[in-house]
C-alpha positions as CSV (number, residue, x, y, z in Angstrom):
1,X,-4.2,-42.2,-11.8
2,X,-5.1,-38.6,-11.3
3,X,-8.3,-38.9,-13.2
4,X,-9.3,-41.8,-11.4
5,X,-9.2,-39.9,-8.1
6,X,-10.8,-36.9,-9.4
7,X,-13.7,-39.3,-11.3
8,X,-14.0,-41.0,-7.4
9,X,-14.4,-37.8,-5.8
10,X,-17.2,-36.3,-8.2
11,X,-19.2,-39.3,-7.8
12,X,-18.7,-39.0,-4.6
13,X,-20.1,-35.2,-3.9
14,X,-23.2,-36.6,-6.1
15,X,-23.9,-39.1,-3.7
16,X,-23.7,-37.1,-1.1
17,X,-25.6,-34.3,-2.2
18,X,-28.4,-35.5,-4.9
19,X,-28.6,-39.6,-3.3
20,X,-31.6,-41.0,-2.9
21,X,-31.6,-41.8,0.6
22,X,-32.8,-39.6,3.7
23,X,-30.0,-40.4,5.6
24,X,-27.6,-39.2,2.5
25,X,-29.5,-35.8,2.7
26,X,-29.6,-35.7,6.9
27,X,-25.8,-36.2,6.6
28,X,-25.0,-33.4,4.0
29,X,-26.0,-29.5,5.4
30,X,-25.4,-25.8,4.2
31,X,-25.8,-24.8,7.5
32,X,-24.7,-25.8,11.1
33,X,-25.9,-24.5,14.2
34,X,-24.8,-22.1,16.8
35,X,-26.0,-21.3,20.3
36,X,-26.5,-17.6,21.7
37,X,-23.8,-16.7,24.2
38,X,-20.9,-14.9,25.8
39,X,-18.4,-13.8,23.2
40,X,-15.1,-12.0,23.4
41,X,-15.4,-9.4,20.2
42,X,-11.7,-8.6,18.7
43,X,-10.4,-6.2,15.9
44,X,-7.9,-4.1,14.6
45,X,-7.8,-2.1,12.0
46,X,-4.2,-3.3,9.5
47,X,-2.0,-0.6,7.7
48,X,1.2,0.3,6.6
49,X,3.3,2.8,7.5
50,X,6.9,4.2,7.6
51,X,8.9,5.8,10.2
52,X,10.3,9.4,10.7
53,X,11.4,11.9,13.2
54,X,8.9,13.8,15.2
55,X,11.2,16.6,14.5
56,X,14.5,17.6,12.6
57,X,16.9,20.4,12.8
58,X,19.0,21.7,10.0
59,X,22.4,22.4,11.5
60,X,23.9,25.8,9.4
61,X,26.5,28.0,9.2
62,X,26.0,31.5,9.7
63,X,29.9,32.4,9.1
64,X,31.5,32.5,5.3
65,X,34.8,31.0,5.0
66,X,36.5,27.5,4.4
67,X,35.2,24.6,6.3
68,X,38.1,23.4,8.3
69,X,36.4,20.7,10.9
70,X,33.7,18.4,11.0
71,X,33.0,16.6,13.9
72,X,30.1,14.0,13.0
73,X,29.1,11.5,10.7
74,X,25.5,10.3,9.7
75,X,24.4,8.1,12.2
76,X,26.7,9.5,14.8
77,X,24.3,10.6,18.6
78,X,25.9,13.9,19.4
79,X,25.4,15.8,22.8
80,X,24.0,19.1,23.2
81,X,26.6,21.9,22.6
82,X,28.9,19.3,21.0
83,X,31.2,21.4,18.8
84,X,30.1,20.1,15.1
85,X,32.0,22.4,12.8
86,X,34.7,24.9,12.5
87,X,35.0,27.7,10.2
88,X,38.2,29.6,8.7
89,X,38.7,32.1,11.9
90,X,41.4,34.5,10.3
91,X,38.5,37.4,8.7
92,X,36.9,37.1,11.8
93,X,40.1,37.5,14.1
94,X,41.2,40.1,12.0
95,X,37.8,42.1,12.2
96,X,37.5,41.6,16.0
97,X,40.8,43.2,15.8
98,X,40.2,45.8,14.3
99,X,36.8,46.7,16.1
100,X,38.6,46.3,19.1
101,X,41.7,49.3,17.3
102,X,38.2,51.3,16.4
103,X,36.7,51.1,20.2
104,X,39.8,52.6,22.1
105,X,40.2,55.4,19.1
106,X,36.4,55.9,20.2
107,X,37.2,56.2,23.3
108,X,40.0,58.9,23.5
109,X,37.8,60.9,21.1
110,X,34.9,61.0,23.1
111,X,36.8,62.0,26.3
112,X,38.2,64.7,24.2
113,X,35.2,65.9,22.9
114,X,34.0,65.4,26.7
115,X,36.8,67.9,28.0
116,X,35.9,70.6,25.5
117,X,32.9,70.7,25.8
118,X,33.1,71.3,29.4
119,X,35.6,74.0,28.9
120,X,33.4,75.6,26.3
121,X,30.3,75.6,28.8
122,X,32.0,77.1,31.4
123,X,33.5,79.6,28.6
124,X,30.2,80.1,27.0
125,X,28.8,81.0,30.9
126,X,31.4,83.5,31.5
127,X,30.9,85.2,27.9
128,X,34.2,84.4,26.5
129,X,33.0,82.5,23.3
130,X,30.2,83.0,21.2
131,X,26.9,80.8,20.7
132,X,28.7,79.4,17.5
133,X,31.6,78.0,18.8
134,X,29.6,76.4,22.1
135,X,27.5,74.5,19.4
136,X,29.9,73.2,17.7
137,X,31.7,71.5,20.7
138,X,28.7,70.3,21.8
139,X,28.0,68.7,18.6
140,X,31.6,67.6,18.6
141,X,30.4,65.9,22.1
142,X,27.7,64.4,20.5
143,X,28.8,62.9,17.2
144,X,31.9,61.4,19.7
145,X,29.3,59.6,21.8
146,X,27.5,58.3,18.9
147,X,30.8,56.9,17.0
148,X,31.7,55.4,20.6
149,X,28.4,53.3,20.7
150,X,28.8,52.3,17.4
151,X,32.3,51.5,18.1
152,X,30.6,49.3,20.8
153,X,28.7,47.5,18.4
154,X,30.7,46.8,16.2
155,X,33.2,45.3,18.7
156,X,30.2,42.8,19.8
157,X,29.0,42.0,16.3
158,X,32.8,41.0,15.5
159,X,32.9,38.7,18.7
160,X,29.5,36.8,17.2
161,X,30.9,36.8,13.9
162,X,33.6,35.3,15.6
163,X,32.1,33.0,17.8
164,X,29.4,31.8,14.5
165,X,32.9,30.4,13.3
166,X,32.5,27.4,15.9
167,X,28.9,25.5,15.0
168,X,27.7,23.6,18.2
169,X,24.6,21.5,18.3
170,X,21.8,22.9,19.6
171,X,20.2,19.5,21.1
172,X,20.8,16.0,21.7
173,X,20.2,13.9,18.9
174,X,21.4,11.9,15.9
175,X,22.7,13.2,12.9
176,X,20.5,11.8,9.5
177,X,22.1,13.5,7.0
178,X,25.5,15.7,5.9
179,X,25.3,18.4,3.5
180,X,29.2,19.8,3.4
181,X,32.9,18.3,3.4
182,X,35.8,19.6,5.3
183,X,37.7,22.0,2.2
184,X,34.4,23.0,1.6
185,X,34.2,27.4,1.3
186,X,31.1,28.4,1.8
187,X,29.3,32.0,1.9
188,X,26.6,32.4,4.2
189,X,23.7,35.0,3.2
190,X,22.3,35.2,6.8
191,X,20.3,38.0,5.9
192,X,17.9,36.2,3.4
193,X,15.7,34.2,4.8
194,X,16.6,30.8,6.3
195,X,19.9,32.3,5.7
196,X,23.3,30.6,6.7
197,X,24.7,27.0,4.8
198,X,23.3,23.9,5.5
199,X,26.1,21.4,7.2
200,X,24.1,18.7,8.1
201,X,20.9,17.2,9.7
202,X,20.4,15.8,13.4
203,X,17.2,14.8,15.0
204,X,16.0,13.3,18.6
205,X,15.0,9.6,17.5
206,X,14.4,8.6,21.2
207,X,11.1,8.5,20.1
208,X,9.8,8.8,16.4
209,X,6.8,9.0,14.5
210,X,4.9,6.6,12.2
211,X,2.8,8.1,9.3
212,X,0.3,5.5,8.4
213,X,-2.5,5.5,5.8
214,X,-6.0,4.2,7.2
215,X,-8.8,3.5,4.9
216,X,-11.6,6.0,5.1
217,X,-14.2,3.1,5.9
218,X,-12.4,2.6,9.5
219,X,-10.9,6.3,9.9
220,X,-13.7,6.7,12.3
221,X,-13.0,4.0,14.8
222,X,-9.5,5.7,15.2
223,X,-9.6,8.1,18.1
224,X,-6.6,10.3,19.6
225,X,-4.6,8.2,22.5
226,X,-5.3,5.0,21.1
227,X,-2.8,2.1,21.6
228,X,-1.1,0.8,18.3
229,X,1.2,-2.4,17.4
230,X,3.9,-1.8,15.4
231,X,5.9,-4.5,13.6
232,X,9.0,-4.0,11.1
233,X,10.8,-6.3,8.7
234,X,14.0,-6.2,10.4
235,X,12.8,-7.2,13.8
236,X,10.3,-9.6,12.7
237,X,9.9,-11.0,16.4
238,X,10.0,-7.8,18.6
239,X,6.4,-5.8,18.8
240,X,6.2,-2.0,19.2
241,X,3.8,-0.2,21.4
242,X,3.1,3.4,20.0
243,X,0.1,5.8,20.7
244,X,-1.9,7.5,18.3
245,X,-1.2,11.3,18.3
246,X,-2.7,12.9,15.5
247,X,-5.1,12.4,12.7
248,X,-4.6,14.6,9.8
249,X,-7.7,16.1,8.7
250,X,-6.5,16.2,4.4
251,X,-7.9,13.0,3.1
252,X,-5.2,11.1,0.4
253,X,-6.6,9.2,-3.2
254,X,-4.5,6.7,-4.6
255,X,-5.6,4.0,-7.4
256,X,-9.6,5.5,-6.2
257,X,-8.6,4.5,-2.5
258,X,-9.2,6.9,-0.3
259,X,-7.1,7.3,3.3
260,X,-6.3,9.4,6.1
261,X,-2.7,9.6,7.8
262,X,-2.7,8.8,11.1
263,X,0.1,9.9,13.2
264,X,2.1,7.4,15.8
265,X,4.3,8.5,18.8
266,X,6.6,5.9,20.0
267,X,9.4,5.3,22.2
268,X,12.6,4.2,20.1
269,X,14.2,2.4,22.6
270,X,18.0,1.4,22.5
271,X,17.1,3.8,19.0
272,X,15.9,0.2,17.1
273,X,13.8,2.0,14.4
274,X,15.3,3.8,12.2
275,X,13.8,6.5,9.5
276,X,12.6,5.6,6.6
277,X,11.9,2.1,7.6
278,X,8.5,0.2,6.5
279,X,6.5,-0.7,9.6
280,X,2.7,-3.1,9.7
281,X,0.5,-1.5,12.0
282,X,-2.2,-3.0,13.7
283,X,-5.2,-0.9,16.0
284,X,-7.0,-2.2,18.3
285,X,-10.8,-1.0,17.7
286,X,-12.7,-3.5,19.5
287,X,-12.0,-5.8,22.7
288,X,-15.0,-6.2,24.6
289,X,-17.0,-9.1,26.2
290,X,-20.6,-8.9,25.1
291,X,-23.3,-10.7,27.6
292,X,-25.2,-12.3,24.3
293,X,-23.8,-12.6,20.7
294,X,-24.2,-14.5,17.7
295,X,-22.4,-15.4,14.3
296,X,-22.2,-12.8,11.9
297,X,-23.0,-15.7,9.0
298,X,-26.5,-16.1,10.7
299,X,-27.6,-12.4,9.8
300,X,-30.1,-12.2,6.7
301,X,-31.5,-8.9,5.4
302,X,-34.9,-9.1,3.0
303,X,-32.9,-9.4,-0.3
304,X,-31.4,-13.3,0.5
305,X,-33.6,-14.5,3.4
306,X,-36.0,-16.2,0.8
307,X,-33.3,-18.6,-0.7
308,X,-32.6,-19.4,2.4
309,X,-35.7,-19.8,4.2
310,X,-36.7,-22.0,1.2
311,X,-33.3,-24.1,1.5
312,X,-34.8,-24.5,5.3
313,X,-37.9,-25.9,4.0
314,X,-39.9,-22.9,4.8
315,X,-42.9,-22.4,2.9
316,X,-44.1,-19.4,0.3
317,X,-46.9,-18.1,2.8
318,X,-45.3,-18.5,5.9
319,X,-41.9,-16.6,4.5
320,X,-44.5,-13.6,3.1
321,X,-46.2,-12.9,6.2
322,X,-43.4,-12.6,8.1
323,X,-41.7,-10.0,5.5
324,X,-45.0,-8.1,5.5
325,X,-43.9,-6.2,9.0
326,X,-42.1,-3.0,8.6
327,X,-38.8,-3.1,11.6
328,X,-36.7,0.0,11.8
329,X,-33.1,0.0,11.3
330,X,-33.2,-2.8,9.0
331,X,-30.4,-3.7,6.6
332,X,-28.2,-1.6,9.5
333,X,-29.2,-2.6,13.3
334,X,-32.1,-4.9,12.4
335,X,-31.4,-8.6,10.4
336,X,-33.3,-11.8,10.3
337,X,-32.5,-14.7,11.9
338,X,-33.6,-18.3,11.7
339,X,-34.3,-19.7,15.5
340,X,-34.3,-23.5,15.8
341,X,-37.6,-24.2,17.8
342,X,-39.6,-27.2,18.2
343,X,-41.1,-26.8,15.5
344,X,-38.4,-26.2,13.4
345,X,-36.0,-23.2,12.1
346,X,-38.6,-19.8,12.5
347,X,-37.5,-16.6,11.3
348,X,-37.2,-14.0,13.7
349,X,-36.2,-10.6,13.7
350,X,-33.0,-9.1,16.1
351,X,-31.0,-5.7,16.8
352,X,-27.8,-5.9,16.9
353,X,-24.8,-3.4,18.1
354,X,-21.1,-4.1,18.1
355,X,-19.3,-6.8,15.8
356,X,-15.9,-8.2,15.1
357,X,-16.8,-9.2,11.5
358,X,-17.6,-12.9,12.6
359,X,-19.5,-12.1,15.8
360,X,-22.2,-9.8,16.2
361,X,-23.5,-8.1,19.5
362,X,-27.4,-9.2,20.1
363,X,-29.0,-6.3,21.5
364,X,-32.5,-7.7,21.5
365,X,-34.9,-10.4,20.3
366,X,-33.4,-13.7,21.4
367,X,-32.2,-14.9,24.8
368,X,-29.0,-16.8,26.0
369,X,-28.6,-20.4,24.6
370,X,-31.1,-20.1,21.7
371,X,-30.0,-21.6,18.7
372,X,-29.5,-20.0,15.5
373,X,-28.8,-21.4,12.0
374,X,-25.4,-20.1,10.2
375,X,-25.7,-20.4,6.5
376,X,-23.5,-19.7,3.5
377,X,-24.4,-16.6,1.5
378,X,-27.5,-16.9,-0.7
379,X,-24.5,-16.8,-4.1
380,X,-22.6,-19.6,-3.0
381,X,-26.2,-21.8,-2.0
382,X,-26.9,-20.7,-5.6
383,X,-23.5,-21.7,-6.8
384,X,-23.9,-25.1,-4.9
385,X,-27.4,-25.8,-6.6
386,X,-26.3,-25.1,-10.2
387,X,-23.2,-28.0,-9.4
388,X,-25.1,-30.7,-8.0
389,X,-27.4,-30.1,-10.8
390,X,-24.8,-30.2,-12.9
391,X,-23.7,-33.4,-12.1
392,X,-27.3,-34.8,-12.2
393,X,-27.6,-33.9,-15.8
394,X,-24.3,-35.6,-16.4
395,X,-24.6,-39.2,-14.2
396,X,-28.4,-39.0,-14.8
């Protein structure tokens, strides 16, 4: 039954396109026609992308002890100044203690060394001891002062050291990751650089960022501020709105494709998008009204326009001493055309500016309502001759 159909349908293109009849050939066209106007041009530029924070913050310990609280999971929004961790306190209490013992010892010894030093000036004035034994009071005086302000320090160091026991988040935000338990003992090096243990990982994700990859063909069209539609798998019927904020200057190869990242700011509202996720992204390049326009499939450059002037009916002489005029921009701004007249389809040279792949801006060379023909691409008028002579040679 199959082959029948398929045996009915064959016949049926050769009729249609190799029957004897005018009207047979007047009914079957490569082409169709279009008239200049008014178009609305449209497109966006398609990538993919994923989403992360704008910005993260590791969340460490500077103090060295046992972990003995933590007050957030991943995924938990903590507030700023939230209390996130606690550390062991009894080496810090102790040494705040004891620079505390240290400060007051400081203290009577430098109002000792104070009072004798007094004494001895007033002694030294009056004659009564020698040079040596002012000095050395004076010195005494001296060294007590300097022990008493580091007696000071110490005491404030020991209240930090102290204080560093009780980690508190910096900002507002969301915690994405956890790097210690409770139990945990830790040492924190907070002299190296970056120094202090890692606890966890919190960013703001009222807004986040998209990283997408945009082919270096349309990396121009991009420009800073642009609008962008977002969609992701998990809320296949909601639409983001993000803007574009950056575009990184390092090009990226992958498989001999070569992209740019583009960088997307949007607002994460009620915090729907979360990082790592896999987003479509769609930028607007073009939406403009154009006073005259035609189809992109009437354009012809000098390498197909004789297949299809020929298909047309053109002749040899006519085609030739058209093509004999140089026109600048050709191939890029300039394209042939073939004008209906009354006289039938004339080639014809236009400009052309802004397109949306299947309409073109006309800039110059024909007027409003003019009609142009659309035809297929001189391979697949090619690929349509070498069938219906195919099945001439085999129902012939």
């Amino acid at each position: 039954m199959n082959y029948r159909i398929l045996s009915l349908l064959i016949i049926t293109i050769f009729l249609v396109s190799c029957g004897g009849g005018s009207s047979a050939e007047e009914e079957f066209k490569f082409y169709s026609k279009k008239e200049v106007d008014t178009q609305q041009l449209d497109l966006t530029v398609e990538a993919s992308g994923t989403v992360e924070a704008i910005s993260s913050i590791e969340i460490k310990s500077k103090a060295s002890g046992e972990i003995l609280y933590l007050g957030a999971e991943i995924g938990d929004y903590i507030e700023k100044g939230q209390v996130l961790a606690r550390i062991d306190q009894r080496t810090p209490k102790n040494n705040l203690e004891q620079a505390s013992a240290d400060l007051d010892v400081a203290k009577v010894r430098l109002q000792n060394a104070e009072s004798q030093f007094l004494r001895s000036e007033t002694l030294h004035k009056e004659g009564s001891i020698s040079d040596k034994a002012f000095e050395d009071a004076q010195e005494s005086f001296s060294s007590a002062k300097s022990q008493y302000v580091r007696s000071n320090v110490y005491l404030e160091n020991a209240k930090i050291a102290l204080d560093d026991t009780l980690v508190r988040s910096p900002i507002s935000g969301t915690i994405i990751s956890r790097a210690a338990e409770v139990g945990q003992v830790i040492t924190s090096p907070t002299s190296a650089v970056g120094g202090g243990t890692l606890l966890m990982e919190m960013a703001d994700l009222n807004q986040v960022r998209v990283r997408a990859l945009i082919d270096e063909i349309d990396i121009g069209k991009i420009t800073i501020g642009q609008e962008v539609t977002l969609k992701v798998s998990a809320y296949r019927d909601k639409k983001f709105t993000g803007i574009v904020s950056k575009i990184e200057p390092q090009a990226k190869e992958e498989q001999n494709v070569t992209t740019f990242p583009v960088l997307i700011d949007i607002k994460n509202e009620n915090n729907l998008l979360l990082i790592g996720m896999n987003t479509d992204v769609e930028i607007e390049i073009l939406n403009e009204q154009v006073a005259l326009a035609l189809p992109s499939g009437s354009l012809r450059t000098r390498r197909d326009v004789m297949t299809v002037a020929m298909l047309l009916g053109l002749d040899d002489d006519q085609i030739n001493s058209f093509l004999e005029k140089k026109v600048e921009g050709e191939g890029f701004t300039s394209f042939i055309v073939f004008k209906e007249t009354n006289k039938g389809p004339q080639m014809q040279w236009v400009k052309v500016g802004k397109t949306d792949l299947n309409y073109v801006e006309l800039k110059e060379g024909l007027n409003k309502n003019d009609i142009v023909y659309v035809l297929p691409s001189e391979g697949l008028i090619k690929s349509q001759q070498r069938f219906s002579e195919r099945l001439r040679n085999r129902f012939s």
